[in-house]
C-alpha positions as a printed NumPy array, in Angstrom:
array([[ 134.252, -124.757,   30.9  ],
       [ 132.181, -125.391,   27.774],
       [ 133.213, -125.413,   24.028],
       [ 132.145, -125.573,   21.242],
       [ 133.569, -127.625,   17.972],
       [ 132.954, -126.854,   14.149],
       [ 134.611, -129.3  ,   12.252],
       [ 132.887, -130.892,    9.011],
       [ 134.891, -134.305,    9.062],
       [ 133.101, -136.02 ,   11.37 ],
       [ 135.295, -138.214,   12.311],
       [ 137.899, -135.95 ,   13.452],
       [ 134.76 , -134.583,   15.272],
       [ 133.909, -136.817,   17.079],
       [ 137.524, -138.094,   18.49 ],
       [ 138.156, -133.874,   19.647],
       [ 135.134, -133.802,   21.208],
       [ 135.834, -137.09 ,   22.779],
       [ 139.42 , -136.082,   23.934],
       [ 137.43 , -132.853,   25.362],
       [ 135.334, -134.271,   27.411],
       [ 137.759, -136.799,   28.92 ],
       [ 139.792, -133.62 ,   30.27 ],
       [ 136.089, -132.857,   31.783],
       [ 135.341, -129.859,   29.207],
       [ 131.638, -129.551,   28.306],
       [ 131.239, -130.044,   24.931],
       [ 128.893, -128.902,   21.673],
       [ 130.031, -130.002,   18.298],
       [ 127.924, -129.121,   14.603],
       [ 129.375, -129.787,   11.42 ],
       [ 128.566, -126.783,    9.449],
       [ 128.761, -122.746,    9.471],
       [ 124.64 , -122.516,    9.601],
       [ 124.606, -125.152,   12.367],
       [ 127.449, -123.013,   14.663],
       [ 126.17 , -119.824,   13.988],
       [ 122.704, -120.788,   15.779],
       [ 124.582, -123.146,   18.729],
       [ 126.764, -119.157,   19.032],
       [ 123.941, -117.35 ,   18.784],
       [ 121.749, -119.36 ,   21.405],
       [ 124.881, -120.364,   24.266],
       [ 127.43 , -118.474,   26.33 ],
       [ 130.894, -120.98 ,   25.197],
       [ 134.311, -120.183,   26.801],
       [ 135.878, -120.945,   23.777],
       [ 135.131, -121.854,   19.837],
       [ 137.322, -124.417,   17.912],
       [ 136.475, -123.977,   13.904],
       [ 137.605, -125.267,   10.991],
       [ 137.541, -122.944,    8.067],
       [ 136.866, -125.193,    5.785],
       [ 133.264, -125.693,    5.876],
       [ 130.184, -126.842,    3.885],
       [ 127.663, -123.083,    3.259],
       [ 129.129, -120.678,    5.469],
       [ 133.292, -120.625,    5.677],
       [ 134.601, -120.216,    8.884],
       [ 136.245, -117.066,    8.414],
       [ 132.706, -116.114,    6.911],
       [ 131.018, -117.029,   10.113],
       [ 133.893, -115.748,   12.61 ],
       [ 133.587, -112.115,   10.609],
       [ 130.008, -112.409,   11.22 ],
       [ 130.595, -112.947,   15.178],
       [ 133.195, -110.079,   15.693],
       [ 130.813, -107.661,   13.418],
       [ 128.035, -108.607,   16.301],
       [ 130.143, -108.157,   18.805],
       [ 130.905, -111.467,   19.825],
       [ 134.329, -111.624,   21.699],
       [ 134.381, -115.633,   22.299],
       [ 138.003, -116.646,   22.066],
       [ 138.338, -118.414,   18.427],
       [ 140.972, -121.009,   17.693],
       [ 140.664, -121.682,   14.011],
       [ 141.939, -125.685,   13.075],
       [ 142.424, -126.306,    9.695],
       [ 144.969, -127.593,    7.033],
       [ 145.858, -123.956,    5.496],
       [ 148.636, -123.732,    7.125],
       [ 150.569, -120.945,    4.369],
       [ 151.541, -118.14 ,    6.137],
       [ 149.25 , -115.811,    4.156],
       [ 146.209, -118.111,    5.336],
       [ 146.974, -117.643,    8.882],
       [ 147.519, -113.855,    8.709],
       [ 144.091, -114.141,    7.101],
       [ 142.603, -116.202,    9.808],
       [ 143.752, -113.888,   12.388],
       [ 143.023, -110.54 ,   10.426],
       [ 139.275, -111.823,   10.583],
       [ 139.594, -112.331,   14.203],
       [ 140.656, -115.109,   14.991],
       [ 142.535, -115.809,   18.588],
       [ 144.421, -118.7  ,   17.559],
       [ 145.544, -120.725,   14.867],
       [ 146.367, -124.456,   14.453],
       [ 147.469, -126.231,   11.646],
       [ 146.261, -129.814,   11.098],
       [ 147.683, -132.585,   12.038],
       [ 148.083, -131.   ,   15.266],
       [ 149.211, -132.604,   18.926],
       [ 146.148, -132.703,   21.138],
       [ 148.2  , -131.65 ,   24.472],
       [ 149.152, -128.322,   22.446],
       [ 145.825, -127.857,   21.504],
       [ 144.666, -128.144,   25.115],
       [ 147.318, -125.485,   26.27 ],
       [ 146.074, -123.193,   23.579],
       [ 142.579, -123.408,   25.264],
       [ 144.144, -122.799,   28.644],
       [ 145.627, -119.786,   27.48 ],
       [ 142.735, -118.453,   25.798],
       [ 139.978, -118.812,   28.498],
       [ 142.97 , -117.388,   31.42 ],
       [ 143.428, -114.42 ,   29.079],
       [ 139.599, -114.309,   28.717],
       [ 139.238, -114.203,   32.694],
       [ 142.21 , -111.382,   32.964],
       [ 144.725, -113.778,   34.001],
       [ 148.815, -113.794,   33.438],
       [ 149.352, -117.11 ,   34.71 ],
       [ 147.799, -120.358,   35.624],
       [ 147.19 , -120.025,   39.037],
       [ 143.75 , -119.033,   40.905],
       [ 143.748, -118.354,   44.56 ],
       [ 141.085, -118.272,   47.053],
       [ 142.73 , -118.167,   50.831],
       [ 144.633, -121.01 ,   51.159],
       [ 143.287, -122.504,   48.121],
       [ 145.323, -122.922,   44.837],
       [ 144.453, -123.993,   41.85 ],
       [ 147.123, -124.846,   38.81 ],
       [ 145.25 , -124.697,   35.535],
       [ 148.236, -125.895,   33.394],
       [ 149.053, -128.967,   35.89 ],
       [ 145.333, -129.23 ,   36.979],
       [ 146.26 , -129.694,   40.455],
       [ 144.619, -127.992,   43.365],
       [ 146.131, -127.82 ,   47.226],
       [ 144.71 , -126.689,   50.374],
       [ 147.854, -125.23 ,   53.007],
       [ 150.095, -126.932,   50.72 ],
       [ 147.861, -130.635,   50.691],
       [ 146.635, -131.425,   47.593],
       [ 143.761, -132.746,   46.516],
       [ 142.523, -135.075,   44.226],
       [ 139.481, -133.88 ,   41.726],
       [ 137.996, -135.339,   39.188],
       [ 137.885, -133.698,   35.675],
       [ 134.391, -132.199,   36.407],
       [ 135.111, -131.778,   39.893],
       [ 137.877, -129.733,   38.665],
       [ 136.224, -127.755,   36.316],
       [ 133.148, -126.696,   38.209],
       [ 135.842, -125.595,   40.908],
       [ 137.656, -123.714,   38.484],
       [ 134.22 , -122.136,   37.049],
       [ 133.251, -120.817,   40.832],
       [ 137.396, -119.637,   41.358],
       [ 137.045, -117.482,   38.24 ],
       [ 133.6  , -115.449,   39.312],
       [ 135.287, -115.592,   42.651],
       [ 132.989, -113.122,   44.941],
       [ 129.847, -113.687,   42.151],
       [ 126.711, -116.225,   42.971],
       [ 126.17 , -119.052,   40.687],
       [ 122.886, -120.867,   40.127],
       [ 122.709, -124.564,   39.683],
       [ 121.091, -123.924,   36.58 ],
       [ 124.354, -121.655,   35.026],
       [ 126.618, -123.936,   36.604],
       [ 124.944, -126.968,   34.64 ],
       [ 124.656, -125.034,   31.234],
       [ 128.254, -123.564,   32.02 ],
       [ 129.923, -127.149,   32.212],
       [ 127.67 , -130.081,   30.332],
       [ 126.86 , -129.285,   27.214],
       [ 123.078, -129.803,   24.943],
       [ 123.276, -133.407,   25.09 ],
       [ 123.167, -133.604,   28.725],
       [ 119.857, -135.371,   30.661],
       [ 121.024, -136.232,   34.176],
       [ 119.47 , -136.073,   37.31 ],
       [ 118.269, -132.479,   38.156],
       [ 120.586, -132.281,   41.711],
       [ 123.672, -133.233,   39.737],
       [ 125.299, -129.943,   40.894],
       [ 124.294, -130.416,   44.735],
       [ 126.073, -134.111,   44.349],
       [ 129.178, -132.329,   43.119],
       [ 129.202, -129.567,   45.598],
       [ 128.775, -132.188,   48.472],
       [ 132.039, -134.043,   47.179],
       [ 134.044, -130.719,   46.758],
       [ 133.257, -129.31 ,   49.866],
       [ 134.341, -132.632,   51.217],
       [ 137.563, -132.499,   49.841],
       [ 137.718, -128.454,   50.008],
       [ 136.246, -127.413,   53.623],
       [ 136.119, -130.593,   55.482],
       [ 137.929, -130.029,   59.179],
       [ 138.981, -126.391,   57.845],
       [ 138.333, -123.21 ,   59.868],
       [ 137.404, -121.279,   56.798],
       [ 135.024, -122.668,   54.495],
       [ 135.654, -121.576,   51.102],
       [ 132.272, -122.68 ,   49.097],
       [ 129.03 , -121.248,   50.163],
       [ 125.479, -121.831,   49.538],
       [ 123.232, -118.704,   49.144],
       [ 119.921, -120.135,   49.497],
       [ 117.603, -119.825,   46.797],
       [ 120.1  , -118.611,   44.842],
       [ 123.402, -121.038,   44.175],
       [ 127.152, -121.243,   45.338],
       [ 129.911, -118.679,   45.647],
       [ 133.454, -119.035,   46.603],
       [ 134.079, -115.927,   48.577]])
């Protein structure tokens, strides 16, 4: 899943974005309204985290802006208003979420959870495929009750594939889906990590649950 953070102190920045991408999230991060609006304008993100308090354009300036152009990207606004008029403003302007600084980073990873499984049409945590089950709250995944141990990219590419269940996904949307702008690895990164997930997914299983459709990506099906 790939997010993006607006937060002008940098280094509050920098250790979210850090924290984020340790849980295996692809990340983009500016530090001003001007800066986000063209990273919005120019990506696809699963979620925004933005501060309201911004250098130029506010963030309730540049999340009115979004909804008026019809952008429905989840928003969780992060900032140190925390009065309850401010938050009925934050969320009267659009806003999906609000979190008041200082703020526990394990709650501020659930809110994402929630956001992006209400974004996909989901009640609860769980995405099935056959025999397959993934737990987005625990981040566990089993196989006819086994689990199975993922890393946190491994995880979230799976997860990516489980929600467009039935839907073919190029490498290329894949790779923009989970690393973010800063990314320059090798070109067959997503072949390596579809090698190591069907290893741990199909290997000695009847059904196998990722497929390749040549020319044009993978599908869970």
């Amino acid at each position: 899943m790939r997010l993006l953070v607006v937060e002008d102190q940098k280094d509050l920045c920098d250790i979210i974005v850090r924290k984020l991408k340790s849980e295996g999230y692809g990340v983009d991060a500016c530090n001003s309204g001007e800066d986000a609006e063209d990273y919005i304008n120019g990506t696809e993100y699963d979620a925004v985290l933005l501060d309201i308090m911004l250098p130029g354009k506010t963030g309730i300036g540049l999340l009115k802006d979004m909804r008026a152009g019809g952008n429905t990207t989840p928003v969780i606004l992060l900032t140190a208003l925390g009065d309850v008029e401010d938050r009925v403003a934050g969320l009267d302007s659009g806003a999906d979420d609000y979190l008041v600084k200082p703020f526990d980073f394990d709650e501020l990873l659930a809110r994402i959870r929630v956001l992006i499984r209400r974004g996909n049409g989901r009640a609860s945590g769980e995405i099935k495929a056959g025999d397959l089950v993934m737990d987005t709250a625990g981040r566990t995944v089993t196989r006819g009750g086994r689990e199975i141990e993922l890393t946190a990219r491994e995880f979230n590419i799976l997860e990516y594939l489980l929600e467009n269940r039935g839907r073919v996904l190029s490498r290329d949307k894949i790779c923009n889906h989970i690393w973010n702008y800063d990314y320059d690895g090798a070109s067959n990164v997503i072949d390596v990590y579809m090698h190591h997930l069907r290893k741990k997914i199909d290997e000695n299983q009847d059904e196998k649950l990722i497929k390749t459709v040549k020319g044009a990506g993978y599908v869970i099906r």
